[in-house]
C-alpha positions as CSV (number, residue, x, y, z in Angstrom):
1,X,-15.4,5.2,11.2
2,X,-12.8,7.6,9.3
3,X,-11.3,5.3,6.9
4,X,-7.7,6.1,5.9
5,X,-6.4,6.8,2.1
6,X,-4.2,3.5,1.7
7,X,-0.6,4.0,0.6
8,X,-1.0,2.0,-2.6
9,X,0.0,4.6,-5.0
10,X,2.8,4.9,-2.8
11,X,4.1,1.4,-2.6
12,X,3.5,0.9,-6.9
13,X,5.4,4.6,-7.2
14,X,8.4,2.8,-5.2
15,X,8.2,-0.9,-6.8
16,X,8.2,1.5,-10.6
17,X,11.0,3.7,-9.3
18,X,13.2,0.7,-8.7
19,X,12.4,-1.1,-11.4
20,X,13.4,2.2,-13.2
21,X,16.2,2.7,-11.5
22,X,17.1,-1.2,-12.3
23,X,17.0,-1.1,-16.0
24,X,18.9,2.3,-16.4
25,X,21.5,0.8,-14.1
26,X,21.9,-2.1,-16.4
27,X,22.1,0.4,-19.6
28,X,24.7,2.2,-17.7
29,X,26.7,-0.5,-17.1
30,X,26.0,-2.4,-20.0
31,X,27.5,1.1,-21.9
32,X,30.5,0.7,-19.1
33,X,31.5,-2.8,-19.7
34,X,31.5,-2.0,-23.5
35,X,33.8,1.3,-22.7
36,X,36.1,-1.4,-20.6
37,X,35.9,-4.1,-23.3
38,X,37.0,-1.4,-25.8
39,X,40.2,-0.3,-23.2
40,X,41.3,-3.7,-22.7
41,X,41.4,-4.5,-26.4
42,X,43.1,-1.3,-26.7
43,X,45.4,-1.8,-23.9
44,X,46.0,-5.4,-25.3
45,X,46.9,-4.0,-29.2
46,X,50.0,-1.5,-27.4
47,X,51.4,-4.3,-25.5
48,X,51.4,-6.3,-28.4
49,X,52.9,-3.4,-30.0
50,X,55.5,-2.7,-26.6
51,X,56.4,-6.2,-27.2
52,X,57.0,-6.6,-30.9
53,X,58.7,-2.9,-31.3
54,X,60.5,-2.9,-28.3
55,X,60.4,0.1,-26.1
56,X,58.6,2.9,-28.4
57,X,57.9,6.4,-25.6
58,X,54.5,6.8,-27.6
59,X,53.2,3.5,-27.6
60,X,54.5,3.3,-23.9
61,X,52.9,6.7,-22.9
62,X,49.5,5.1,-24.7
63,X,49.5,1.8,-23.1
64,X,50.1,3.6,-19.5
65,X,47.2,5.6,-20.1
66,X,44.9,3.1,-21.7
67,X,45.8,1.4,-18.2
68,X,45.1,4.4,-16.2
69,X,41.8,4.4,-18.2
70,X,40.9,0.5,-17.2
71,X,41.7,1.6,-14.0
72,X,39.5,4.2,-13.7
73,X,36.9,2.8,-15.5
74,X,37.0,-0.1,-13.1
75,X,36.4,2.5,-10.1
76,X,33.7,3.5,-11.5
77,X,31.8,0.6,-12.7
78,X,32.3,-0.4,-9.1
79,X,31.0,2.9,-7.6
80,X,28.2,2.9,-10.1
81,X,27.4,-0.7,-8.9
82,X,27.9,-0.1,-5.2
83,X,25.4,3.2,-6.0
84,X,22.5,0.9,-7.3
85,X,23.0,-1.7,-4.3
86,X,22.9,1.3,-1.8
87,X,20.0,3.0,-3.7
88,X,17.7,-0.4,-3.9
89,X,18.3,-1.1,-0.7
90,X,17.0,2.1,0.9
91,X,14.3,1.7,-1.7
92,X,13.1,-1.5,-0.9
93,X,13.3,-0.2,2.9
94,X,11.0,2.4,2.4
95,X,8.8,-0.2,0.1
96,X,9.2,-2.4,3.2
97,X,8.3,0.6,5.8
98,X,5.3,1.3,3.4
99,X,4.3,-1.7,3.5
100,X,4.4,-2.3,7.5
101,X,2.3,0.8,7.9
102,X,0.0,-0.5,5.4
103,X,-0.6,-3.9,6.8
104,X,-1.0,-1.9,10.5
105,X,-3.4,0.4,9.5
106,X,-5.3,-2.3,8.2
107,X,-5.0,-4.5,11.1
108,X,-6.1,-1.3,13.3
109,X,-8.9,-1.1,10.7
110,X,-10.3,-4.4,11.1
111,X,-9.9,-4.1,14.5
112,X,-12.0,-1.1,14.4
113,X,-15.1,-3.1,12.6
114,X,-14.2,-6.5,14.4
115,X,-15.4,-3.7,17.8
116,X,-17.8,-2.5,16.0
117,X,-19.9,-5.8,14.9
118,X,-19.3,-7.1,18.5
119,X,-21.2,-3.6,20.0
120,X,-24.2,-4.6,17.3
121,X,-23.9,-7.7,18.0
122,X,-23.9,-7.9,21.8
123,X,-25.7,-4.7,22.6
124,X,-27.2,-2.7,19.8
125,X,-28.9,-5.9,18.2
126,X,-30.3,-6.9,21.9
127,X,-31.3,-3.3,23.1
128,X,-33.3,-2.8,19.4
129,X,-34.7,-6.4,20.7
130,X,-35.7,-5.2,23.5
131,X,-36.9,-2.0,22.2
132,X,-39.2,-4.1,19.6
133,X,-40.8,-6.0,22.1
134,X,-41.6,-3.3,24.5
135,X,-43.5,-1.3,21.4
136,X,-45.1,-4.0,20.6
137,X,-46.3,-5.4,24.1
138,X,-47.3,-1.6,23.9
139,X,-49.1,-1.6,20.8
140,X,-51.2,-4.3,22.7
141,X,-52.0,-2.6,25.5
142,X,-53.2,0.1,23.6
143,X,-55.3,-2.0,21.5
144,X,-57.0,-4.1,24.2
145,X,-57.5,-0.3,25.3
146,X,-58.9,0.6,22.2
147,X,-61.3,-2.3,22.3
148,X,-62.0,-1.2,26.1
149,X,-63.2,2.6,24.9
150,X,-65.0,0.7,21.9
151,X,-67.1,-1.5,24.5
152,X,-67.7,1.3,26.8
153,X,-69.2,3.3,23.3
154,X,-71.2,0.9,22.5
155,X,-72.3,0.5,26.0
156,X,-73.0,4.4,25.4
157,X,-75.1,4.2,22.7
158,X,-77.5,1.5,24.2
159,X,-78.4,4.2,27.0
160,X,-79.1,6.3,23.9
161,X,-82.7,4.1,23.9
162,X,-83.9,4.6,27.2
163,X,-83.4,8.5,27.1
164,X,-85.3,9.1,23.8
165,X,-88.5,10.7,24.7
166,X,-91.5,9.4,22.7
């Protein structure tokens, strides 16, 4: 029976490359949220400012593009999220796919030596039986043959007396 190379390494490279791909997605947006937290605090000192000074064109102009900066950085924390959620789940598909194939091969497998033990079982073991007791119901014959021939020698040997010449 050829037995095939399990995809084991396969399934534990998978499980390690999401759990990779896990913890550097949480540094990534850990580092994000801390990049937004730092905008909105920003974006939160100029309209202070826009609201104590009035109308200032630089503060303005800053504020707009601290805004356009949350903005963005929202966009791409979601992206970045929605990247991770699409790259799990085609990894845990393929860990899943793995893992089907696995658990058919080895249902095909025992399969395989469930066949096998019924053929020993239900012939081999009965014709090597069978086998046995012929040899040895010809080992007797041969013996009681044996003991035949050694009869008829001794038999032999008794006419030995009557020939020897005095």
């Amino acid at each position: 029976m050829h037995e095939q190379q399990p995809n084991h390494e396969s399934l534990q490279e998978l499980v390690q490359a999401m759990q990779a791909l896990q913890a550097n997605q949480e540094e990534e947006t850990t580092r994000l949220r801390r990049r937004l937290q730092w905008l909105e605090n920003r974006r939160r000192e100029f309209f202070n400012i826009v609201a104590q000074n009035g109308s200032d064109p630089d503060t303005i102009r800053k504020l707009d593009q601290t805004e356009t900066q949350l903005e963005e950085m929202h966009q791409l924390l979601g992206r970045v999220e929605q990247d991770l959620k699409q790259s799990l789940k085609e990894i845990r598909q393929r860990i899943l796919d793995l893992r089907n194939d696995e658990l058919v091969r080895i249902q095909h497998e025992r399969e395989l030596i469930r066949q096998r033990r019924e053929k020993i079982r239900n012939q081999l073991l009965p014709q090597a039986q069978n086998r046995v007791a012929r040899l040895q119901e010809e080992e007797g014959a041969m013996l009681q043959q044996d003991q035949e021939l050694q009869r008829r020698m001794r038999e032999l040997s008794q006419l030995d007396q009557f020939t020897e010449v005095a």
